[in-house]
Backbone as CSV, one residue per row, in Angstrom:
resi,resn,N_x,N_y,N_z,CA_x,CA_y,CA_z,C_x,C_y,C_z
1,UNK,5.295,-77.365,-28.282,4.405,-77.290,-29.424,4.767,-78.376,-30.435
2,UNK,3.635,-78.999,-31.085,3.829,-79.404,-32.535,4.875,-79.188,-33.420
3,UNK,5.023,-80.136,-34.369,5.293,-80.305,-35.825,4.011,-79.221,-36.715
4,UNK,2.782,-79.964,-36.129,1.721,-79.735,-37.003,1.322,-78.481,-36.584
5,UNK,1.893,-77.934,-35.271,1.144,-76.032,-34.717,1.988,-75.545,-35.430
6,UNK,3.217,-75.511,-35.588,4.127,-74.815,-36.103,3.957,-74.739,-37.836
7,UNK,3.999,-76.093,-38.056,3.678,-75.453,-39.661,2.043,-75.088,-40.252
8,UNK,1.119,-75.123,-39.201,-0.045,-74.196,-39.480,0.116,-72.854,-39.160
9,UNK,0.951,-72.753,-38.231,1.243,-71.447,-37.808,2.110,-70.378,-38.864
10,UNK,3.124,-71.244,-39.483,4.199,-70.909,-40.236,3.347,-70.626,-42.022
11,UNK,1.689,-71.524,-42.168,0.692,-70.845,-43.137,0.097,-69.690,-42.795
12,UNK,-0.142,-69.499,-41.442,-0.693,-68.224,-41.142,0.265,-67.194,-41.315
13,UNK,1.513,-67.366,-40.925,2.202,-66.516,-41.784,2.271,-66.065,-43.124
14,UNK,2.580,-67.104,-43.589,2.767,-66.616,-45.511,1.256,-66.100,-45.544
15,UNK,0.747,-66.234,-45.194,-0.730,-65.672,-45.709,-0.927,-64.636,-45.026
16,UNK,-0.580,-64.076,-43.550,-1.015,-62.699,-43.341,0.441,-61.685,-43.667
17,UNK,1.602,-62.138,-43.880,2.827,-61.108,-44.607,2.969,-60.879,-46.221
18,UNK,1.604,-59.921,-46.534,1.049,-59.723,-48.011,1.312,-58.618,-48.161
19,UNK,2.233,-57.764,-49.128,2.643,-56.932,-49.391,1.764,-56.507,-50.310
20,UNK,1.074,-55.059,-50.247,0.066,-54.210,-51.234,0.715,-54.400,-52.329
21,UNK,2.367,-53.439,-51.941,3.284,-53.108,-53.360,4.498,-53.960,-53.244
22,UNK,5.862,-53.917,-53.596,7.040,-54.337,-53.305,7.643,-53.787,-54.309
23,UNK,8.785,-53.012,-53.865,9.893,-52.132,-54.594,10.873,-52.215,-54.282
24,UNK,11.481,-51.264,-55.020,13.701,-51.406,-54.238,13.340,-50.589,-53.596
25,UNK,12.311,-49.711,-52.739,12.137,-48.883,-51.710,11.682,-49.669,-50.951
26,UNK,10.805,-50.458,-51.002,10.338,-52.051,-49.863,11.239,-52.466,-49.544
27,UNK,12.021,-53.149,-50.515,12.667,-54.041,-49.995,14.095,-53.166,-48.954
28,UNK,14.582,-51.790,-49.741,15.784,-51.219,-48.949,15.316,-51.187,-47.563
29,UNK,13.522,-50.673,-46.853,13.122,-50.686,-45.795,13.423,-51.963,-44.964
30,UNK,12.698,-53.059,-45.781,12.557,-54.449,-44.821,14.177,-54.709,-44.383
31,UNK,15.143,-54.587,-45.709,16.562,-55.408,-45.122,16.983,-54.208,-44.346
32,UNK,16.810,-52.873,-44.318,17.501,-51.866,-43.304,16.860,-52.544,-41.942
33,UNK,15.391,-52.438,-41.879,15.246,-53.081,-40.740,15.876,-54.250,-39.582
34,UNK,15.757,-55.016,-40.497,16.298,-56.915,-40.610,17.927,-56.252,-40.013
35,UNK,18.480,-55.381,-40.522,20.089,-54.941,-40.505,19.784,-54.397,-39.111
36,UNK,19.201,-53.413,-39.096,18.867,-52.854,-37.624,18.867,-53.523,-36.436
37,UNK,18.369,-54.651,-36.754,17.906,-55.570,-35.348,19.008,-56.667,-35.688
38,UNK,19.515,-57.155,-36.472,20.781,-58.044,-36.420,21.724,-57.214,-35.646
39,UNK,21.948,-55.634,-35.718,23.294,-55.356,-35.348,23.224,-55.040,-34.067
40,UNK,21.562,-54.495,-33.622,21.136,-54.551,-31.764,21.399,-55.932,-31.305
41,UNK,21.598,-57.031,-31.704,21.425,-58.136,-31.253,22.305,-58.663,-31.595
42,UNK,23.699,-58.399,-32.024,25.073,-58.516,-32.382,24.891,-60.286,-33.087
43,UNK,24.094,-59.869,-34.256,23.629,-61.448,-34.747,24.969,-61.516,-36.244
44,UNK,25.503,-62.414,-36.227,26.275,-62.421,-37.628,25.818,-62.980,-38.862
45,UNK,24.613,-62.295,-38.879,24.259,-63.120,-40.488,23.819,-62.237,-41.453
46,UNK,23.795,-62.582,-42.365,23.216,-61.985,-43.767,22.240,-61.843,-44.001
47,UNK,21.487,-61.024,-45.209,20.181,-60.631,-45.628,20.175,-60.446,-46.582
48,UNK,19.195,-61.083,-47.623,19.381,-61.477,-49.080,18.197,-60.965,-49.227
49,UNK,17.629,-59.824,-49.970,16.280,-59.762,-50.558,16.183,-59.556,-52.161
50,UNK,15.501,-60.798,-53.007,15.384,-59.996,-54.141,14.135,-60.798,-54.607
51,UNK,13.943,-60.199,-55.791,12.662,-60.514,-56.632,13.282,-61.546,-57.846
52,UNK,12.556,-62.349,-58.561,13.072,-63.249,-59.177,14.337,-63.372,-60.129
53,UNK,14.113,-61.952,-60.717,15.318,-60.892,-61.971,16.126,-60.406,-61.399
54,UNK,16.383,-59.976,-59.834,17.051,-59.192,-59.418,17.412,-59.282,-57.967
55,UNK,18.633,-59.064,-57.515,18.666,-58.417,-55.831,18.181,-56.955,-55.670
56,UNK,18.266,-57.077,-54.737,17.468,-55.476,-54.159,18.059,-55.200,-53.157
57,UNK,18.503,-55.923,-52.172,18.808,-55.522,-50.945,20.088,-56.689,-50.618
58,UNK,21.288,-56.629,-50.236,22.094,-57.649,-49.383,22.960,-56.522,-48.155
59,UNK,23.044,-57.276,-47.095,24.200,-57.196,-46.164,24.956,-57.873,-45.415
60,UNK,25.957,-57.721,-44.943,26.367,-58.947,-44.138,27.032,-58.347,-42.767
61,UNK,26.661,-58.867,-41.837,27.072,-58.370,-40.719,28.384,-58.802,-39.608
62,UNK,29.123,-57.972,-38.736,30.240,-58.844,-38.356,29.582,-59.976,-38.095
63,UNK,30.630,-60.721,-38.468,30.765,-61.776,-37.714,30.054,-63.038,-38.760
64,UNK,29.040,-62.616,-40.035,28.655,-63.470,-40.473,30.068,-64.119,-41.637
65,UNK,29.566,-64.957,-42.164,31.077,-65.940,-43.328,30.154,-66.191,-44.921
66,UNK,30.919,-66.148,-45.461,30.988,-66.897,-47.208,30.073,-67.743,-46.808
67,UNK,30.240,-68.812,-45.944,29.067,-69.916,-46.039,27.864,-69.796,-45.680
68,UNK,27.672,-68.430,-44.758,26.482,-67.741,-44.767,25.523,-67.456,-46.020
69,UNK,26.219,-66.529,-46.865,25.805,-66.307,-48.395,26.077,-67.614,-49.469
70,UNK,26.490,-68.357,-49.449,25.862,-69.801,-49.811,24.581,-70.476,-49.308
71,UNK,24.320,-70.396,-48.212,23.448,-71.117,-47.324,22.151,-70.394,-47.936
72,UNK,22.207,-68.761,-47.826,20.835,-67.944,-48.420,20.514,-68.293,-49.946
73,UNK,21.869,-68.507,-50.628,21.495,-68.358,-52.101,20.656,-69.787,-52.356
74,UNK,20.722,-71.272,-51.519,20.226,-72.389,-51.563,18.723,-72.197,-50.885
75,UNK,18.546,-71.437,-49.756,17.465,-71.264,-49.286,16.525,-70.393,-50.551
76,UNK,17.448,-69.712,-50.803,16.303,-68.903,-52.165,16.087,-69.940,-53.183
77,UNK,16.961,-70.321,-53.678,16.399,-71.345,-54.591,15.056,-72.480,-54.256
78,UNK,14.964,-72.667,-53.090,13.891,-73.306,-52.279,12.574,-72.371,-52.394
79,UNK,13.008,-71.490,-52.034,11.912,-70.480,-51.984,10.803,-70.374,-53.487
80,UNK,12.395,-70.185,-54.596,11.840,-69.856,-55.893,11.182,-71.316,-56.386
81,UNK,11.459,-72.646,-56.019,10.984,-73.358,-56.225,9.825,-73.913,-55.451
82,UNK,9.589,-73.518,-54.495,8.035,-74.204,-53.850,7.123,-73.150,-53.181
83,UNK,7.728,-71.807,-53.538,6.830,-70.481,-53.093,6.437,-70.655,-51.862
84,UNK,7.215,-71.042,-50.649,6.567,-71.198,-49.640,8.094,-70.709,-48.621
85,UNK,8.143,-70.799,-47.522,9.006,-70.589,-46.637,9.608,-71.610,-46.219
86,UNK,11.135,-71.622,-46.208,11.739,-72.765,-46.045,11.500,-73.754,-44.710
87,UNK,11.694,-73.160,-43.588,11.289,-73.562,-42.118,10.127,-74.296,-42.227
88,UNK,8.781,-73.838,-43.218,7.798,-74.835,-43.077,8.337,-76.052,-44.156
89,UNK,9.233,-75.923,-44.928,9.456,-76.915,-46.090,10.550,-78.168,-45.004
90,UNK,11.099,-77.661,-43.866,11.930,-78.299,-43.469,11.068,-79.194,-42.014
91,UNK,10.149,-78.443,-41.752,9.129,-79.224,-40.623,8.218,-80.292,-42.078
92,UNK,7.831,-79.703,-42.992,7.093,-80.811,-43.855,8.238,-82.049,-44.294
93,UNK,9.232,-81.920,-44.390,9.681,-82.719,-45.530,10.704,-83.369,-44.190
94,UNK,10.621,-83.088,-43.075,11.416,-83.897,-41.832,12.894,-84.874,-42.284
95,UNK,13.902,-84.638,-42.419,15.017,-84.711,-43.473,15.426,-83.842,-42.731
96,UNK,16.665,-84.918,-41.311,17.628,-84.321,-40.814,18.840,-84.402,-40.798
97,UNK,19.030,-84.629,-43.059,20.547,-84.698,-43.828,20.376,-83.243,-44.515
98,UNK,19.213,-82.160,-44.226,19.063,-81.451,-45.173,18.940,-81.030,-46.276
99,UNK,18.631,-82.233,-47.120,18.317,-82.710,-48.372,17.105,-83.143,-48.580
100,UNK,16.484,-82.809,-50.204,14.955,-83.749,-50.740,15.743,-84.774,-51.081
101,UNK,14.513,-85.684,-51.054,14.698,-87.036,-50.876,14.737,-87.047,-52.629
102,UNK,15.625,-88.239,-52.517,16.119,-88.556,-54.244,15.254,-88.964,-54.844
103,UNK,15.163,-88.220,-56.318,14.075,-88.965,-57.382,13.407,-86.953,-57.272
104,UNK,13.998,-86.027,-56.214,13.403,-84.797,-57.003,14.235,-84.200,-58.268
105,UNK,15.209,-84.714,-57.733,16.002,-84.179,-58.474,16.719,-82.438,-58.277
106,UNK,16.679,-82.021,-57.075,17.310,-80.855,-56.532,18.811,-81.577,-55.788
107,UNK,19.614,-80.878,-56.297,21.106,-81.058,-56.196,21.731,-80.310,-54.960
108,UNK,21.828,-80.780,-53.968,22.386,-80.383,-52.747,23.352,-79.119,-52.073
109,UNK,23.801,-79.428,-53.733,24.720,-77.682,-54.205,23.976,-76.412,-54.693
110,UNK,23.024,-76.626,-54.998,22.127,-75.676,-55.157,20.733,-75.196,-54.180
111,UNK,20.203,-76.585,-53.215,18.910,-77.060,-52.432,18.958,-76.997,-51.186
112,UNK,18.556,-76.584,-50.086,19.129,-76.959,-48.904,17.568,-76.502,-48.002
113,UNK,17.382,-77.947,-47.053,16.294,-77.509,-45.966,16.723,-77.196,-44.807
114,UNK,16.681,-75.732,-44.996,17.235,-75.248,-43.576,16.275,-73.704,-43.736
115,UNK,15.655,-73.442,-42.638,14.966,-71.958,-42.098,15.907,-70.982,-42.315
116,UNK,15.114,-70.041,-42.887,15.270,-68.746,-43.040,15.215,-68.233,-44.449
117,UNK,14.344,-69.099,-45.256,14.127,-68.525,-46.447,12.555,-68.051,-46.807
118,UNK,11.853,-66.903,-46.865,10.320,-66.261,-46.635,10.084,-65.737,-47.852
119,UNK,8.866,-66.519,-48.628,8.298,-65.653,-49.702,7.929,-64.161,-49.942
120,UNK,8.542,-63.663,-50.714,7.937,-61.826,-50.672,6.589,-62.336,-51.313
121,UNK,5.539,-62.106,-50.664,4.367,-62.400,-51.778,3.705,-60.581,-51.808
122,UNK,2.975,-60.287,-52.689,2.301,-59.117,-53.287,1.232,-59.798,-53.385
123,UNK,-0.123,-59.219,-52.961,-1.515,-59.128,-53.103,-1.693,-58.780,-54.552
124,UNK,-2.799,-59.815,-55.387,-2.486,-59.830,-56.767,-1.933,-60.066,-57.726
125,UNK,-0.445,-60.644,-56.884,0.648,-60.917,-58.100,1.461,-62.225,-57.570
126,UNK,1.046,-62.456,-56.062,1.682,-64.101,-55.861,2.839,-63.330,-54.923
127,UNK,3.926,-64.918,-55.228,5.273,-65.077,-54.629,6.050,-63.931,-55.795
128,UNK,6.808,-62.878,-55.657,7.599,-62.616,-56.570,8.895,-62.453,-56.574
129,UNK,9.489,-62.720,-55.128,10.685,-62.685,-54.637,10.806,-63.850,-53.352
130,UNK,11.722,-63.098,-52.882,12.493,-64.063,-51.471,12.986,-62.987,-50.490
131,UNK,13.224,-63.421,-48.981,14.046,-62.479,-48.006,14.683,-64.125,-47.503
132,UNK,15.687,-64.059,-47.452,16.748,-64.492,-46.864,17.668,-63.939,-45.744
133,UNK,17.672,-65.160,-44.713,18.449,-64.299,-43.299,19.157,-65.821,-43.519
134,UNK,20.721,-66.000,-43.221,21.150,-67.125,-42.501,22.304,-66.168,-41.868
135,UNK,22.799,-66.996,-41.035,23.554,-67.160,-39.403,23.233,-67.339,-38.221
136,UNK,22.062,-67.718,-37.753,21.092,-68.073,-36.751,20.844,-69.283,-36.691
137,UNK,20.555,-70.109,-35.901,19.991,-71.485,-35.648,18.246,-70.851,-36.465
138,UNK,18.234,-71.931,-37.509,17.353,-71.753,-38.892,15.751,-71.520,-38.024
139,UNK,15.059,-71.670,-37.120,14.065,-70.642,-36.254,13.994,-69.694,-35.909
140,UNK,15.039,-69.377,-35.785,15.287,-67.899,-35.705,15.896,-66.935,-36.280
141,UNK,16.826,-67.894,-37.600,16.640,-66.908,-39.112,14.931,-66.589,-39.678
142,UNK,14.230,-67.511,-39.383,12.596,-67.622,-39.620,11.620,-66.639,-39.058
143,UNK,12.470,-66.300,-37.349,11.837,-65.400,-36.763,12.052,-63.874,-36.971
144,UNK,13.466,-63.593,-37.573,13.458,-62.471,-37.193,13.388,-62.027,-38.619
145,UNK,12.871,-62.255,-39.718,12.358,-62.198,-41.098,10.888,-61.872,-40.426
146,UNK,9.788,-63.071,-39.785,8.948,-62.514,-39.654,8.269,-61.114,-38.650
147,UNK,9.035,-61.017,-38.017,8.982,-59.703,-37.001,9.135,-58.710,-37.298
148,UNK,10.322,-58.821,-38.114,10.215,-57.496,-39.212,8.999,-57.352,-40.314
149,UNK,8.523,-58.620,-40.821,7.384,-57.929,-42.159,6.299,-57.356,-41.043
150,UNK,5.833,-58.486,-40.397,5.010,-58.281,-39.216,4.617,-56.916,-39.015
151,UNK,5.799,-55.796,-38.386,6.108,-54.743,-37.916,6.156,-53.764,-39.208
152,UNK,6.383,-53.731,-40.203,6.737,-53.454,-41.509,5.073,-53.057,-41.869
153,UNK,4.272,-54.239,-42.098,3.072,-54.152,-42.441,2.230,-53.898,-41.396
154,UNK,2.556,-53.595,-40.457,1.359,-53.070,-39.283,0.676,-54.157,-38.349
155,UNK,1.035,-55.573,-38.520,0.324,-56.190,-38.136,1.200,-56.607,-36.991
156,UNK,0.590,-57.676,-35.689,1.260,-57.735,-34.380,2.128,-58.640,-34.488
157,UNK,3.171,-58.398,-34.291,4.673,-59.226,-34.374,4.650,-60.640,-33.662
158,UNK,3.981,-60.183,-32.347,4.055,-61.683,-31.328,2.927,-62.444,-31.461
159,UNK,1.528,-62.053,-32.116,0.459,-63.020,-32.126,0.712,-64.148,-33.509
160,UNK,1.817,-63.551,-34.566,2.307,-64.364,-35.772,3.184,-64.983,-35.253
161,UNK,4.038,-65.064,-34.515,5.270,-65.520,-33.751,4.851,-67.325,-33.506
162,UNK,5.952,-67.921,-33.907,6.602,-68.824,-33.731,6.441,-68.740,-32.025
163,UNK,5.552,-70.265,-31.219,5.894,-70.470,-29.870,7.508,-70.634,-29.221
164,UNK,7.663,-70.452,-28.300,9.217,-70.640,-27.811,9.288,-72.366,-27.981
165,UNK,10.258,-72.772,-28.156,10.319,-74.173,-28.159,10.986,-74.790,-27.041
166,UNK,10.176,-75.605,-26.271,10.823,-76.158,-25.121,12.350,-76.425,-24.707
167,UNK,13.023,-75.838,-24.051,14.392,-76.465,-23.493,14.597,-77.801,-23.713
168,UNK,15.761,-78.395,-24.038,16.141,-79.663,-24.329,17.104,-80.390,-23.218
């Protein structure tokens, strides 16, 4: 697949994972979930959910590290700054130092293009948070954020899904 299937695909996402409401009862659901299927799948990473004022939800699972929860807190900041999902910010902005290009002025210690950072958006009210997953190769911090809202909100997990990406 594409550059260009993937990040149309990765709009059809943010646009069909629209939350009616979002609460510290949402969000405890989505990251219990997200926790659920990291620990069936003996994945070591973290889960960061919060709304702009606040966390709501974190965990960290064996095996994930400190630089895990650095990695999310930079992906959120991405998030809070371009309301969009990082994975598509990192197929748009193609930058394989993981950095915006100079003259934005986002500081490397704070910025980082790497997958797995997903807008909480609410119907009516926009972007108002973030879900953060890192410890995964950054497609599949991407994927398993969306499988869960996917599943969460009723809608079909594999027709939103990210294609497999060819063997290398």
């Amino acid at each position: 697949m594409s550059v260009e299937t993937d990040i149309s695909r990765i709009r059809d996402q943010e646009t069909a994972l629209v939350f009616p409401a979002f609460d510290e009862a949402t969000a405890f659901a989505v990251g219990a979930a997200i926790r659920e299927k990291g620990l069936a799948g003996k994945m070591p990473i973290i889960i960061d959910i919060r709304t702009w004022d606040r966390p709501l939800f974190y965990a960290a699972l064996p095996g994930s590290t400190a630089d895990n929860a650095n990695w999310a807190r930079r992906k959120r900041n991405v998030v809070q700054t371009f309301l969009k999902s990082t994975y598509r910010m990192v197929l748009e902005q193609e930058r394989p130092d993981r950095t915006f290009k100079v003259g934005t002025g986002l500081d490397i210690a704070d910025y980082v293009l790497a997958g797995g950072g997903f807008p909480v958006t609410v119907k009516g009210a926009g972007v108002i948070g973030v879900i953060a997953v890192s410890g995964l190769p950054e497609r599949e911090d991407h994927g398993i954020i969306v499988e869960v809202l996917a599943t969460y909100l009723g809608l079909d997990a594999a027709a939103l899904a990210l294609p497999a990406q060819a063997s290398e």
